[in-house]
C-alpha positions as CSV (number, residue, x, y, z in Angstrom):
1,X,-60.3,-45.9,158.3
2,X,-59.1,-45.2,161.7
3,X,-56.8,-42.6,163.2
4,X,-53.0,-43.6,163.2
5,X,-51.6,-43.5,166.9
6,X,-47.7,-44.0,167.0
7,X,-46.8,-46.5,169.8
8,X,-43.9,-45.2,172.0
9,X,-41.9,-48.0,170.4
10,X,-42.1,-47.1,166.9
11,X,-40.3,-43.7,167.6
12,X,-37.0,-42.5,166.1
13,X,-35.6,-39.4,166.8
14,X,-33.3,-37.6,164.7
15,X,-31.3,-34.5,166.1
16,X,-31.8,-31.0,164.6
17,X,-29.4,-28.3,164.7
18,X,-31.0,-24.7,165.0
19,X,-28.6,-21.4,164.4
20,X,-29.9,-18.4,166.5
21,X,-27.8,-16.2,164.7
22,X,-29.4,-12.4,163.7
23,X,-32.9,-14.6,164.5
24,X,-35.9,-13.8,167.3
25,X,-35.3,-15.4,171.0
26,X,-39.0,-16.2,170.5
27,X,-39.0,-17.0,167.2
28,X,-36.3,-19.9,167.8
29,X,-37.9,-21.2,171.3
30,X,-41.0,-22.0,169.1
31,X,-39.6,-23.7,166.4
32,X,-37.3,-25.6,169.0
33,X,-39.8,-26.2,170.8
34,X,-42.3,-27.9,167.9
35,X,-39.7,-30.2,167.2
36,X,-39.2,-31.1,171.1
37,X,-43.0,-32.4,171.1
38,X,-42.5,-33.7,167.0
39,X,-45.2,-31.9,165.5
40,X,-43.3,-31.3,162.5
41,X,-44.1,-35.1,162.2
42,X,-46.8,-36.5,160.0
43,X,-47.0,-39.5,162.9
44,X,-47.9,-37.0,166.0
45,X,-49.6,-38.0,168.3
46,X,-50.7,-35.9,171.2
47,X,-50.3,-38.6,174.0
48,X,-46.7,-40.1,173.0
49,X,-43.6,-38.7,173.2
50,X,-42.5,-38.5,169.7
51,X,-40.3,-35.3,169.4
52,X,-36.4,-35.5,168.2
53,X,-33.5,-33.7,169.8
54,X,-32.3,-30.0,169.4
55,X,-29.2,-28.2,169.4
56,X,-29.2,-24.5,169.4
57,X,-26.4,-22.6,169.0
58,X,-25.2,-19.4,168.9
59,X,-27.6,-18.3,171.4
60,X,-25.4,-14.8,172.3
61,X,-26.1,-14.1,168.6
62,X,-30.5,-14.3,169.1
63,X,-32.2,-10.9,169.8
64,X,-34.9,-9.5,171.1
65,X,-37.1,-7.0,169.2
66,X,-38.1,-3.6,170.2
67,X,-37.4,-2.4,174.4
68,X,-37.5,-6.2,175.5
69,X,-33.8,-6.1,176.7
70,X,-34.7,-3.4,178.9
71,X,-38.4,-3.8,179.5
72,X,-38.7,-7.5,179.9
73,X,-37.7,-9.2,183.6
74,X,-37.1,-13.1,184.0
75,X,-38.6,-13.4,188.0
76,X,-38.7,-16.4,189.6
77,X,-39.5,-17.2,193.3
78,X,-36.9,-19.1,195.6
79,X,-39.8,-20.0,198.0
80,X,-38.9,-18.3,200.9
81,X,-40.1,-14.8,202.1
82,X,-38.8,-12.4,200.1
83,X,-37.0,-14.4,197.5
84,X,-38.4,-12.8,194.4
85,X,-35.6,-12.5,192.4
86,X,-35.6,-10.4,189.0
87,X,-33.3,-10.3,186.4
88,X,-33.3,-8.4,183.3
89,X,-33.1,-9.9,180.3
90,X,-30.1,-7.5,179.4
91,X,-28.1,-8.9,182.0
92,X,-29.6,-12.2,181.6
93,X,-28.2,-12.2,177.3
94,X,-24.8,-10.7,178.5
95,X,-24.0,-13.4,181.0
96,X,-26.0,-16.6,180.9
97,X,-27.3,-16.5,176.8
98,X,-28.0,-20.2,176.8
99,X,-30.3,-19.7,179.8
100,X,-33.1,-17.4,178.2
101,X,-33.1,-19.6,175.6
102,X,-33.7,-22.5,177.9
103,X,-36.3,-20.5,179.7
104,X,-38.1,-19.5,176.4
105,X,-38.3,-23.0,175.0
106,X,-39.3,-24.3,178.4
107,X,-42.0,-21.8,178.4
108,X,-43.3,-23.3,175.5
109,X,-43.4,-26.9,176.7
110,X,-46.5,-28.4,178.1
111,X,-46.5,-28.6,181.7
112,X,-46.9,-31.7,181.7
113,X,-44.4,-35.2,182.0
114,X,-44.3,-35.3,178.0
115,X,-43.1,-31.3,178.2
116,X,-40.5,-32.6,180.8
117,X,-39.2,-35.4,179.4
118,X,-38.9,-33.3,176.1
119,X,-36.9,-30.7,177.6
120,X,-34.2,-33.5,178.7
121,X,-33.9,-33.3,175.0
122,X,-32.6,-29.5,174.0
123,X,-29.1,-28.3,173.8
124,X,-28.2,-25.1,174.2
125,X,-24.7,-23.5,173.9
126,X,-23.5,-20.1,173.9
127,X,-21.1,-19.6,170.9
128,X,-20.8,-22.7,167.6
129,X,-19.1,-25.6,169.1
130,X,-20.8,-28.3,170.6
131,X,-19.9,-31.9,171.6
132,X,-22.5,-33.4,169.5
133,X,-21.1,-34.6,166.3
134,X,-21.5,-37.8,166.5
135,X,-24.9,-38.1,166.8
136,X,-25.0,-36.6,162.9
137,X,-26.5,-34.1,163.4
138,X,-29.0,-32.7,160.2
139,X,-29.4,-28.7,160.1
140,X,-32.9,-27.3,160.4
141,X,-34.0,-26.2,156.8
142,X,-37.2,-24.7,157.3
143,X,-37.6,-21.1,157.6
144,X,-37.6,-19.0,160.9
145,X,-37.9,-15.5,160.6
């Protein structure tokens, strides 16, 4: 018996729905971030884009554990001299919530075309509504700690 390898045609993706609510930054971005590539799919396979769609909101309600909103820096380079720019994730969850989350998840992606053309697929808004309803939406039901 051979090895079952999903054909990019024989995909269909569902959309998820994560709450960040009370939950870990970290903990979310992985679980968003398994669904992205599909491996909570018996048919994964490693070469073919096979992952569904993700919503997450309430990402002002996520936290970070411990001295990370202090401690912990986003830095990222413009690419000219002296553009290192630094942000600290304290500021970073007051003002732009839905962008660590995007960073996190992102993070987690391969860096590869699959982990780009998967993060075309995540959602992330700041408070509960989102403009995705008719897409039906199911909830994610497993566990995240």
């Amino acid at each position: 018996m051979s090895t079952y390898m999903e054909k990019p045609a024989d995909v269909e993706r569902k959309w998820y729905i994560i709450d960040a609510t009370g939950k870990s930054l970290g903990r979310v971005a992985a679980a968003a971030a398994m669904i992205l590539r599909g491996k909570h799919k018996p048919t994964f396979t490693p070469h073919v884009d096979c992952g569904d769609h993700v919503i997450i909101i309430n990402a002002e309600k996520a936290v970070l554990t411990g001295k990370k909103l202090i401690d912990k820096y986003h830095i990222h380079h413009t690419g000219w001299i002296g553009g290192l720019k630094m942000v600290q994730y304290k500021d970073l969850m007051e003002k732009r919530p839905e962008d660590a989350m995007t960073i996190a998840v992102e993070g987690m992606l391969p860096k590869t075309t699959l982990g780009r053309k998967a993060a075309t697929r995540l959602r992330v808004y700041k408070g509960e509504q989102h403009g995705h309803e008719a897409q039906k939406p199911e909830a994610w039901t497993q566990e995240i700690k």
